[in-house]
N, C-alpha and C positions, 0 to 999 in steps of 0.2 A: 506587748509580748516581751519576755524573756531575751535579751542577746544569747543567742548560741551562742556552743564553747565547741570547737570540733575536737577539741583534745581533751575533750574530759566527755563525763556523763553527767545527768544528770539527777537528783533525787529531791524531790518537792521544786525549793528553788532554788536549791544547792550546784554547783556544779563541780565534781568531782574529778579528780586527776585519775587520767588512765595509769599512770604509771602508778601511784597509790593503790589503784584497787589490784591490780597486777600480784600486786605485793602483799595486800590484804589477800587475796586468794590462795595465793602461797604458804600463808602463815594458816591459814584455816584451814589446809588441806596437809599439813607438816605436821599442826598441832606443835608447834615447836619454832619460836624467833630463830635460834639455830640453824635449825635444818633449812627452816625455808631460804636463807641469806646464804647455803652452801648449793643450794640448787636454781639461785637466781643470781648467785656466781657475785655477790656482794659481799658489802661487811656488814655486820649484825647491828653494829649501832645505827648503821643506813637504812635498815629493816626495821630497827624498832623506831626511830624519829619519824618513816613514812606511816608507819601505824598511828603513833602517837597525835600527827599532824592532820589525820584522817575522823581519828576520833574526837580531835578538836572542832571541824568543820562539821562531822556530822551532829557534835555534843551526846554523843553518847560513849558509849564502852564495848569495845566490841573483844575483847578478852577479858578475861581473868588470869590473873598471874599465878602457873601452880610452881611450885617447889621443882619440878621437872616438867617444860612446858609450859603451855597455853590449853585452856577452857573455850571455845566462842560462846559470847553471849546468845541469848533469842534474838537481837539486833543483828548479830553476825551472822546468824541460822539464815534470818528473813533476807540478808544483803547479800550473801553467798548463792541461794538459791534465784536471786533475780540477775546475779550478772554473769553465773559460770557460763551457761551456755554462750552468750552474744562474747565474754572474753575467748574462749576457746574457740570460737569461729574466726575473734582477730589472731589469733596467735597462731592459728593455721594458714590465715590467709598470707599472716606477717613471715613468717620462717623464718624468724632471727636468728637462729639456732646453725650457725655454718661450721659447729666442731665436730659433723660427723658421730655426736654423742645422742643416742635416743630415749628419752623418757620412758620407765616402766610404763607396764600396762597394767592397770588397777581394777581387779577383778572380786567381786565379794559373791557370797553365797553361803547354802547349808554348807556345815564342815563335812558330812557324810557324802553328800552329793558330790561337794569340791576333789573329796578327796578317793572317791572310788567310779564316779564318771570323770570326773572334767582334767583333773592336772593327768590323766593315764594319758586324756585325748592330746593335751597340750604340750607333752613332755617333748614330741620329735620340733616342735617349733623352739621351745629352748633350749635344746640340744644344739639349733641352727641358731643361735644367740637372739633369742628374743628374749629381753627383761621382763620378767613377770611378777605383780607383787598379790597376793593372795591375802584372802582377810572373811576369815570366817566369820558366822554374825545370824539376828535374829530376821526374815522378812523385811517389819517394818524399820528396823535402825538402818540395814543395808539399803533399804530405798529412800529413805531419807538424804542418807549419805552421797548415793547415785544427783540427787535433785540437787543437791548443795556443790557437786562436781569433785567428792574425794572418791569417786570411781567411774570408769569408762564403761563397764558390764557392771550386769549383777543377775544373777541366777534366783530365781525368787520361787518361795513354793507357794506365793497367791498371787493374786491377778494383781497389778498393779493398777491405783486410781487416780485419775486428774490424767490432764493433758500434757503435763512435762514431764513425762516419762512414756517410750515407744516401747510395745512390749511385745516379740514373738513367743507361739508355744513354742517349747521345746520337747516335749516328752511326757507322756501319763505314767504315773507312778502307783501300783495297784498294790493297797493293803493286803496282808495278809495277817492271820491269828497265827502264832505259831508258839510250841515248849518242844523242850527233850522229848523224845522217846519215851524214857524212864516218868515221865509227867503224862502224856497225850497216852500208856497204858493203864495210868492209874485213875485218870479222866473217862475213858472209856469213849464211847460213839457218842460225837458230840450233832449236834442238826441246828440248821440257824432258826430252831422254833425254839428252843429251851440253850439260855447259857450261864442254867441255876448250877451245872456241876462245876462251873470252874471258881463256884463263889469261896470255896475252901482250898483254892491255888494261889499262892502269892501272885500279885500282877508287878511288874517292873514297865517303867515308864520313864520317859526323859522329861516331863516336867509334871509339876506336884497335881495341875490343872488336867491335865491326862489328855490333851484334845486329840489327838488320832487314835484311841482307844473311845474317847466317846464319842466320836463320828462311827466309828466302826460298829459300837452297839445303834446308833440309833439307824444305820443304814441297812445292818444285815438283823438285828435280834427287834429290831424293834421298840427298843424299850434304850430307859436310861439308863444309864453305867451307874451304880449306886456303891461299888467298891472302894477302898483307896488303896493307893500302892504302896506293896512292903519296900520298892526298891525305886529310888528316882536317882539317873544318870544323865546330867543333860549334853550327852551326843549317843546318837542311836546305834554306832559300835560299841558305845560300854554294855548297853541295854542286850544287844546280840549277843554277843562274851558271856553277858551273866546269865541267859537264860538259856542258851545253850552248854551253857556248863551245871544247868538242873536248879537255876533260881525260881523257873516259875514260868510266869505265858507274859506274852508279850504282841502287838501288831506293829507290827514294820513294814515298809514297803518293799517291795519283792525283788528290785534291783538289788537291794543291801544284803537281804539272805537268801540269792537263787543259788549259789554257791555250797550253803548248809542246808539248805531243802533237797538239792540234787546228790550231796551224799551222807544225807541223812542223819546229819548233825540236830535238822531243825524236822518239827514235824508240822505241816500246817493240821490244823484244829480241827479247821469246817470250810470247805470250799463251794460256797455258795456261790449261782448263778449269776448274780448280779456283785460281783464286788465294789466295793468301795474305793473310786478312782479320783488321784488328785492331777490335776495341770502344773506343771514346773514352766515357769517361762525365763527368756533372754532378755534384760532389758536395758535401754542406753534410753539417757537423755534426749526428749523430742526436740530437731533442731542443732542440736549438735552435732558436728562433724566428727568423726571419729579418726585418730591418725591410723598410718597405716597398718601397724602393728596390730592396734586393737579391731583393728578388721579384720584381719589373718586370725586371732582370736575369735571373734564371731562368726567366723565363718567355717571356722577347724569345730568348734562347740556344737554350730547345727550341722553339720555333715555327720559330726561324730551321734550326734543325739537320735540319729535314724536306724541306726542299728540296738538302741540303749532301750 
């Protein structure tokens, strides 16, 4: 058998210096030799020779050098997500940390969501000085991200899969069709049996793929979306703005425009029976300790998320 190493870890039959991957984690979560050597309170050439000395034992490349910054490799992908968690459990248990100085807390998610539920909820914890660092993003890059350990939450609008990610609901988020007034008078009575009037309506949509307008025909009309959109904005404020200002029809979820449906900014379409309901969930790393901060976080988001 292998001689243990208690002060390292180990990969195949390598064994690897905890203080190295420390530092490798740094730089993969900085995106930056820089930053990470100012937040692990070194000097950069002492950042880059533990990198350097890292990617010699493992023989591979775990950066790419950009012009501003660092790239991780797929080698860094696959080695960041097998030791964030078990590092951040030592680094909790370690509490090196005696300058009374607290690490952000690293929260990703929709930027619509982020920014019209969660930072409203979170604003009296930063008021009381809690560091918060925010990072808008698609589902799957933000989960990714979450698994690799460049965030503590993540607000996700699909179920998260695999085992290294813990994930609560948080909230159902209910489609709606909605245009102007001046658009839903020239539309006339719409019914979720026919949505051949709105084929001469421009459609506005945040990606060119249209998927919440084509879940939305295939849940309430039945049938496929066979349109394309005059107008793609990819965040679902610009998409609200434009068609509320007379661009055309649009489905959104109803947290975003209960505001312009309730003073009739927005008109919904057709309010079928059964609407079309998505799951938003909370999710942290399974296994990982979360500090205390990003608790206060977790716990301000589901309390807040009960009334949302």
């Amino acid at each position: 058998m292998p001689d243990r190493n208690t002060d390292g870890m180990r990969t195949g039959d390598k064994a690897l210096d905890l203080t190295q991957l420390r530092t490798f984690l740094a730089v993969y979560r900085a995106g930056s030799l820089t930053e990470a050597a100012r937040r692990l309170k070194l000097a950069q050439p002492t950042v880059t020779s533990q990198i350097r000395s890292l990617e010699r034992q493992l023989d591979r490349q775990l950066f790419e050098r950009l012009p501003r910054g660092v790239a991780p490799t797929a080698v860094a992908d696959d080695l960041a997500a097998r030791i964030a968690a078990p590092m951040d459990q030592l680094a909790t248990v370690a509490d090196r940390d005696t300058s009374g100085v607290t690490e952000p807390v690293h929260l990703g998610g929709p930027a619509e969501l982020l920014s019209v539920r969660a930072l409203p909820a979170l604003a009296p914890l930063v008021a009381q000085g809690l560091q918060l660092r925010v990072t808008p993003g698609l589902a799957d890059d933000l989960l990714d991200g979450l698994r690799a350990g460049r965030f503590d939450l993540v607000l996700s609008a699909v179920r998260p899969r695999g085992r290294s990610v813990l994930a609560t609901p948080l909230m159902d988020e209910e489609f709606v069709l909605v245009s102007a007034p001046s658009w839903a008078a020239r539309i006339g009575p719409l019914t979720s049996d026919d949505p051949h009037p709105l084929h001469d309506v421009p459609l506005v949509t945040y990606a060119e793929d249209m998927p919440i307008a084509r879940r939305y025909w295939r849940h309430v009309f039945r049938t496929r979306l066979t349109l394309r959109p005059a107008l793609v904005m990819a965040d679902l404020r610009g998409v609200l703005s434009a068609v509320a200002a007379g661009a055309g029809f649009t489905v959104l979820p109803s947290y975003l425009c209960a505001d312009e449906l309730r003073t009739g900014a927005l008109v919904a379409l057709v309010e079928p029976e059964d609407p079309p309901i998505n799951t938003g969930f909370l999710a942290q790393r399974t296994g990982s300790v979360l500090g205390h901060d990003a608790v206060r976080v977790r716990d301000a988001l589901l309390d807040a998320a009960r009334s949302w």
